[in-house]
N, C-alpha and C positions, 0 to 999 in steps of 0.2 A: 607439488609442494612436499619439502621432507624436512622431519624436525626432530632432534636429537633433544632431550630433556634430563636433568635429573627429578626423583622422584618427590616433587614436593608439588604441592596445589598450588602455588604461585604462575610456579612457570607452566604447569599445565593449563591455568586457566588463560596467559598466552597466548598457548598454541589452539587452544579452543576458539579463542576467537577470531583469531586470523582464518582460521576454516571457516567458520561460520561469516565471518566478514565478503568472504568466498564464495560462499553459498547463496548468501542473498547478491550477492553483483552476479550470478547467473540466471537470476530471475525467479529464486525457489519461494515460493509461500503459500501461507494456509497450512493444508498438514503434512505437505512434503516438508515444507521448513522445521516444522514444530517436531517431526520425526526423527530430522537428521542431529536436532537439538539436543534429542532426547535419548538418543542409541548414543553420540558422540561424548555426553555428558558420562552416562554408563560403563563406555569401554573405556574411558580414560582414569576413572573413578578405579576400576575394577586393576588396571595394569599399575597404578601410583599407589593402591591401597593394599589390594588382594596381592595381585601376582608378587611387585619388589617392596614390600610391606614398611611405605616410606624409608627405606634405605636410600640416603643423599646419593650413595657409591652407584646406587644398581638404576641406570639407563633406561628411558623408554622413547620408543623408538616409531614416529608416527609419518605416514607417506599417504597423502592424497591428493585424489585427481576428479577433481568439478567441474564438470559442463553443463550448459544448461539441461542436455536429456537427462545424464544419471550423472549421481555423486556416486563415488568408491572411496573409501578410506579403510589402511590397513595401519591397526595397533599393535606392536609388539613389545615385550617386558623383557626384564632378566629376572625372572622369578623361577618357583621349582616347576611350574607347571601343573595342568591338571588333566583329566579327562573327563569329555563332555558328559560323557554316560552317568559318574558318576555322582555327579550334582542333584540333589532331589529336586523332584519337580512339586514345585511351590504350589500347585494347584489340588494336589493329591490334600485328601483329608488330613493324612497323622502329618501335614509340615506345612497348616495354614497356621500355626503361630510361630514357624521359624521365618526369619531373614533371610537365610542363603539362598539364592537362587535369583532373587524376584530383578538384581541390574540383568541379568541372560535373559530373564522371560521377557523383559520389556523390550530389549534389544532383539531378538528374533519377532517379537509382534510389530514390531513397529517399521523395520527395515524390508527393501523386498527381497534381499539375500545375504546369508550370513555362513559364513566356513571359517573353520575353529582347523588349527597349523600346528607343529612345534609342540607338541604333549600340551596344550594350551597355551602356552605363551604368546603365541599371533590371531588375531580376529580380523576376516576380514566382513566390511561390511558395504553394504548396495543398495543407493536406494533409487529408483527412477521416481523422475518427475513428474507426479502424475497430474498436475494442471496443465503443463503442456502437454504430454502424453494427448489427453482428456482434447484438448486443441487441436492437435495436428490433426488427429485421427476422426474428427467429427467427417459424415457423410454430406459430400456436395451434391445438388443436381447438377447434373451433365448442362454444358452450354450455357449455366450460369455465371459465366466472368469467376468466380470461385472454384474451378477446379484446382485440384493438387498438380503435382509435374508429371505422377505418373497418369493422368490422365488428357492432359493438353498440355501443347509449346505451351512456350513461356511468353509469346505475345496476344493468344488469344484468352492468357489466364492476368493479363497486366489490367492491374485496375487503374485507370484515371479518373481524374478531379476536375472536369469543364464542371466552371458555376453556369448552369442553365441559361439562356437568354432566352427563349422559344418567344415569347408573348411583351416582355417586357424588360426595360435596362434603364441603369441612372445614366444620365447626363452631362448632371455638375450639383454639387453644394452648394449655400449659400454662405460657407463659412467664408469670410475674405482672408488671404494669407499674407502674412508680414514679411516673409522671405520665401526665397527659393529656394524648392524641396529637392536642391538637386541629387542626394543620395537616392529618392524613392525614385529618379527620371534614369539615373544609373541603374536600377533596379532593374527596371521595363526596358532598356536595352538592352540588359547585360541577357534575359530570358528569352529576349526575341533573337537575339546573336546566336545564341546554343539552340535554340531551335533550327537555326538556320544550316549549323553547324551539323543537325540531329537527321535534315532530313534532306540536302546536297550536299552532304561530304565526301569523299571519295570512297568511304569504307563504311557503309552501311550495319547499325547491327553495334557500333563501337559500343553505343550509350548504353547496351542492356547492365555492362559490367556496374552502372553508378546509380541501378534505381535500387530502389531500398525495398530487400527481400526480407522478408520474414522467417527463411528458413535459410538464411545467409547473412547477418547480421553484420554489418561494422559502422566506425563511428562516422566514418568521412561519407558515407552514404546518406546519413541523415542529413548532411548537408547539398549533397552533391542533387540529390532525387528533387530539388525544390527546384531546379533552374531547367529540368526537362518535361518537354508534352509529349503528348501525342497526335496532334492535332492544329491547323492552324485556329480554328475553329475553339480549340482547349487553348493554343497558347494567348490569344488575343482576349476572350472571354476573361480570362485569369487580371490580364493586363490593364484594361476595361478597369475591375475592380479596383485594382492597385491605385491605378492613376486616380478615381475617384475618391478615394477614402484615403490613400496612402499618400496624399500632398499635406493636409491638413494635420495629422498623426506627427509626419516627418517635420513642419514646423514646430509642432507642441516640443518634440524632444528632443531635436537638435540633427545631425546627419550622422555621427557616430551612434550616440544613444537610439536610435532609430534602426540601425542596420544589426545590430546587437538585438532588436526587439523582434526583428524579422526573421532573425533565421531562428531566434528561440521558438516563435511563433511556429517554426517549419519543424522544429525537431519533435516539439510537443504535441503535435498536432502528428508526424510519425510513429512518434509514440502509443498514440491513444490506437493506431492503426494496427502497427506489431500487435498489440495486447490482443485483439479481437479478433483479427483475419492472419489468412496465412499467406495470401498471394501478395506479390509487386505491387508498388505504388509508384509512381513518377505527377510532378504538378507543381504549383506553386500555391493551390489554390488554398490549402494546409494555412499557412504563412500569411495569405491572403485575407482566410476565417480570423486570424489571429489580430490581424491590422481592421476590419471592422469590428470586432470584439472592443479593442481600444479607441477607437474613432466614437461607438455608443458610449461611455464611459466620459470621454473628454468632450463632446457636441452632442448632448440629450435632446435637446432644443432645436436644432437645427434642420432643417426641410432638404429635400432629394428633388432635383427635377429628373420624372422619371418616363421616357418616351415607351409610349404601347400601342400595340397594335392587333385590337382583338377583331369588333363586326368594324370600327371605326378605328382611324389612325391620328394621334396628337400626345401633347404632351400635361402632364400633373404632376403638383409637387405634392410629394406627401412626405410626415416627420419622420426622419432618418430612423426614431425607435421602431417605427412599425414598420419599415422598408429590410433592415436589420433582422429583427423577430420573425419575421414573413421566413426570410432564408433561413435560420436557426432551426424554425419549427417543424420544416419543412423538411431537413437533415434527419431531426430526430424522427419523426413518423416512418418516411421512407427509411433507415436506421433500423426501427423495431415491425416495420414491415415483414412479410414471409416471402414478398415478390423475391427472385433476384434481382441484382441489379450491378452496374459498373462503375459505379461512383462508391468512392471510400469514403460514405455519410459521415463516418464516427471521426473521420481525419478533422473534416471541417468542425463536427461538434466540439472535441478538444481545442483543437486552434481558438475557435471563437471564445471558451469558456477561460482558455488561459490568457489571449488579452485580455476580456475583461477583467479578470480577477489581476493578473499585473499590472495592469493600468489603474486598477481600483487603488491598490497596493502601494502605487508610487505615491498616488495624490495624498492619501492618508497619509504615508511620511514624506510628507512636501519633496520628493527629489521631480515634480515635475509643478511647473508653477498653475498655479489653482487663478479658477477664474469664477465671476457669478453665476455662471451658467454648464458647468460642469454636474458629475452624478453627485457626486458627497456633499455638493450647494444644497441642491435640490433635497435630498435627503434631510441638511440641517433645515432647512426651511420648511420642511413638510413635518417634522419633528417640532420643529416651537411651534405649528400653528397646532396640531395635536393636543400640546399641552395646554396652550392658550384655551381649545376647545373644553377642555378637562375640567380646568378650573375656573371658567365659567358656569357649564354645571353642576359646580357644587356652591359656588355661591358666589361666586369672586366677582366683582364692578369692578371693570379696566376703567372707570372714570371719578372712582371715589379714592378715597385713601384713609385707611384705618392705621395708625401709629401699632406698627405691633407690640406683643405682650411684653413686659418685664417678666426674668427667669433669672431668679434670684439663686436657683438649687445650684449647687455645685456639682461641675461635671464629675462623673465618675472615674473612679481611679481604673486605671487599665488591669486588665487579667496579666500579671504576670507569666501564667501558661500558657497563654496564646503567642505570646514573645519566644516560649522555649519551644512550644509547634513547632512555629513556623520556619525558627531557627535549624531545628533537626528535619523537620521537612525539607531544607532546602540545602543541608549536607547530605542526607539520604540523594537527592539528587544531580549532585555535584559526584557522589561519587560511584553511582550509575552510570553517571555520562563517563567517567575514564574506566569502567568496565572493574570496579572495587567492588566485586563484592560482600567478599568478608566485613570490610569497614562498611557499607550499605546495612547489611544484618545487624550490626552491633548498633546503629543509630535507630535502624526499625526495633531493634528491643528497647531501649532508651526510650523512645516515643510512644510507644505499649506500654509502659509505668507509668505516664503521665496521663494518656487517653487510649484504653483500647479499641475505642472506636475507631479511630484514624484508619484511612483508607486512603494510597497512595493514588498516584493515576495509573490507566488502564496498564500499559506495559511496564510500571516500574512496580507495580503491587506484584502484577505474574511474577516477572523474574524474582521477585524476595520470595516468593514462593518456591520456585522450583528451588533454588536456591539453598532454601531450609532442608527441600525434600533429598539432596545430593548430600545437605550435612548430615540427614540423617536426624535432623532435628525434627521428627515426624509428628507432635504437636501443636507446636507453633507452626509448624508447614499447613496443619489442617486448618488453623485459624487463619492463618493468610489466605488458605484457597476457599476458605465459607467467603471472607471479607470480600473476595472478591467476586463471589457466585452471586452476593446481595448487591452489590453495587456496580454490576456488568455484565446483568444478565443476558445482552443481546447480543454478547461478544463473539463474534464469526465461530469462534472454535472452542463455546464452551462445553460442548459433548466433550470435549479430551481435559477440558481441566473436570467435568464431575468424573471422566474415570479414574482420572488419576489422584482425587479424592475418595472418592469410594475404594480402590487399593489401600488408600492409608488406613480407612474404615474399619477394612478389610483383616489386613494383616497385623498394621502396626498399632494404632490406637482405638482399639476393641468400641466398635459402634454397631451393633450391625442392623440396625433398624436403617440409620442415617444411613449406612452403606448399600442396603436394597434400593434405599429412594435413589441414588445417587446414581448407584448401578442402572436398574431400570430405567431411569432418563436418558443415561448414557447408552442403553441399546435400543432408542426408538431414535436417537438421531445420528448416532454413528452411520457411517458409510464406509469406510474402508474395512475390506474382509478380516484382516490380521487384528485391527482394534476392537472389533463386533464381535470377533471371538472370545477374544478375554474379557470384555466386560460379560459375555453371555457365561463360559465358562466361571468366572468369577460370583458373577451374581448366583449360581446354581449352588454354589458350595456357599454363598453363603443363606440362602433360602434353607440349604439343608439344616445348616447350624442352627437357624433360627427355631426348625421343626424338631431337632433334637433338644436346644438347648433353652425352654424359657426365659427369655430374657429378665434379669436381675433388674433391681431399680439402680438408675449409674451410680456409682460409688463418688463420692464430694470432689470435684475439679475436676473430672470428665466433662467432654464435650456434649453439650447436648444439639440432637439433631437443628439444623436453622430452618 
């Protein structure tokens, strides 16, 4: 990626997000993402402001390369240049109430490699990925189906997806079907043909190129990995399933809408498997999770004949929810098991979780037609008798009838403010969504006049945060990032908003009581070396201040600590 700019935040804020749009489609997040956010915000600030000191004339000149292991991105200006030596280090006592420095400090703490070019005018910056890092490199037992490549082929490391039969298998439904599910019968053909194809074809070995690796990614494998086994045994077992559940499914939604559900079912259910493991997968049974996930959803009610064979051999029907949940439960356990094992549990858990929840999804906004005996019935129905119970208990005769009260009061007139809320609440995020920042800030001040309490949602209150803190509006930035320490406290990565609170503390609006509390939170749950250091460092200087400098009572519209 390479971008020519002139020197104004408009168009740098552009080219920021196309990188960043970049960064998240390689799969970055947590604190790699929140890092690259935060070094890329920095060096870009630093070359449009510092280096060509907004001159429209003078060029900046940005080239990067994103993969999912490392991002690399290199900045360069047409400014006078500087040298790195010469810049004071913002952690030194005589220059914790300057500014210079502290876009370089963040950006060398936070990135994993940074080199300074061109008498300063180029930065380049590195960061790897350390949640995958953190993934690849976890340790396998030997001859657990989970090895890596360098330690087995690549067939005795492929993970398949046989749904169990050992003791017991459905039979049939008792749902009656109104048509013929002929996409779901093309389905079970089309799996048993490539089986066929998988394991007497002339060239043995073809298929490994189409199963879906984790350390080989692309998109037509997420497709392709759903119509291969391993086994006649895996492919029949899969098929079994299909035909059982996947006749009834395939009426409800038609044979297009149907084949659409199924391989969404196989991607998603791919998905959940990339995330958590790193070896091969090949199956259908992914897809398969996904098609009884929607089958529980659309026949709650309906019974399994299901033939077993344990001291005795015969057949019983039991309700498809507990036939269903039995296989679910059963994923998750063995899933959070220590055994190893060769089944990609977490494929099926996803599969299954995202029928259900698409199927749930449809019926609520009617694109699949609702019947009495569907989930969201049953739901309404278990809900009015609820309430029916409710108000019984407080006094209510379902068999009298009391004329209710006359309410002669006149309703009240509406808050005008709540009109200009909800109104500026909902241009704040109108222009969120097109990536407007500046306009987002100027409505979050507007909305602060009227209630400072106002707290956006969880990602749109951050970014007015950071936001503030790039404008340099280090105030207001602090009041955005308390607002949202009080009201998102469980937020995955709030150790990096209290350090990056506690710096404001810190340096720019003089707290430092607040800033110790801030700091100290932030070095009992930091983990990454480079950020543990500057909050430790950080907090040192200003523990020091606090023992040289008794703190004063705050002076009138100072922030007091939350």
């Amino acid at each position: 990626m390479n971008f020519t700019f002139p020197s104004s935040y408009a168009a740098m804020r552009d080219v920021q997000k196309a990188i960043l749009d970049e960064v998240d489609r390689n799969g970055y997040t947590g604190a790699s993402a929140y890092a690259i956010k935060i070094a890329l915000d920095e060096g870009l600030i630093n070359a449009v402001k510092h280096g060509n000191k907004q001159d429209p004339g003078k060029k900046v000149r940005v080239w990067a390369n994103i993969t999912p292991e490392v991002a690399e991105i290199i900045i360069h200006d047409e400014g006078v240049g500087f040298k790195r030596t010469d810049v004071p280090d913002p952690t030194a006592e005589e220059n914790l109430e300057k500014c210079s420095g502290r876009g370089i400090l963040l950006i060398e703490a936070y990135m994993t490699e940074v080199e300074w070019g061109d008498s300063g005018r180029r930065i380049r910056m590195v960061k790897k990925n350390e949640e995958l890092a953190g993934v690849r490199n976890e340790p396998r037992p030997e001859g657990s189906g989970l090895a890596t490549a360098q330690t087995a082929p690549l067939r005795s490391r492929l993970v398949r997806r046989p749904i169990r039969i050992n003791m017991f298998f459905p039979l049939r439904t008792d749902v009656p079907l109104r048509r013929t599910p002929w996409m779901n019968w093309l389905l079970i053909a089309l799996n048993i043909l490539v089986y066929i194809a998988q394991s007497h074809g002339p060239h043995r070995g073809w298929d490994r190129a189409y199963y879906l690796n984790p350390a080989d990614l692309s998109i037509v494998n997420y497709f392709t990995y759903q119509f291969l086994h391993g086994s006649w045994m895996h492919v029949l077992g899969n098929m079994l399933f299909l035909y059982i559940f996947g006749n009834n499914v395939n009426d409800k939604m038609g044979s297009f809408g149907y084949l659409g559900f199924y391989l969404a079912g196989g991607i998603a259910a791919g998905i959940g498997h990339v995330m958590t493991a790193t070896v091969p997968i090949l199956g259908a049974s992914g897809a398969v999770a996904a098609v009884t996930g929607a089958y529980l959803v659309l026949f709650p009610r309906s019974h399994i004949t299901v033939f077993y064979f344990f001291m005795i051999i015969g057949v019983i029907e039991i309700p498809s929810m507990y036939f269903i949940a039995f296989f679910f439960l059963k994923d998750v356990i063995l899933h959070l098991s220590p055994m190893p094992s060769e089944v990609a549990h977490m494929a099926h858990i996803c599969g299954t979780l995202f029928g259900f929840l698409i199927c749930l999804g449809l019926l609520a906004l009617k694109l699949l037609p609702r019947d009495l005996f569907d989930v969201l019935a049953l739901m309404e129905r278990w809900n009015r008798r609820r309430q029916h119970r409710e108000m019984v208990a407080k006094g209510y005769d379902p068999f009298s009838y009391i004329p209710p009260a006359r309410n002669d009061a006149r309703r009240a007139e509406p808050d005008p403010r709540m009109e200009q809320i909800q109104d500026l609440r909902a241009q704040i995020a109108e222009a969120m969504s097109h990536h407007k920042l500046d306009e987002a800030v100027g409505f979050y001040f507007q909305l602060h006049q009227i209630d400072p309490e106002q707290v956006l949602s969880k990602q749109n209150q951050l970014d007015i945060a950071n936001q503030l803190f790039a404008q340099q509006q280090y105030r207001p930035a602090a009041e955005a990032y308390e607002l949202f320490i009080r009201f998102y406290p469980k937020y995955e990565q709030i150790e990096n908003v209290m350090l990056m609170l506690g710096l404001i503390y810190a340096r720019y609006v003089p707290n430092l009581e607040r800033a110790r509390e801030l700091l100290s939170g932030a070095v009992k749950r930091l983990h990454g070396s480079r950020e543990l250091e500057l909050a430790r460092s950080e907090l040192h200087e200003v523990e020091m201040a606090i023992a040289r400098h008794p703190l004063p009572p705050s002076p009138p519209g100072a922030i007091e600590p939350a």
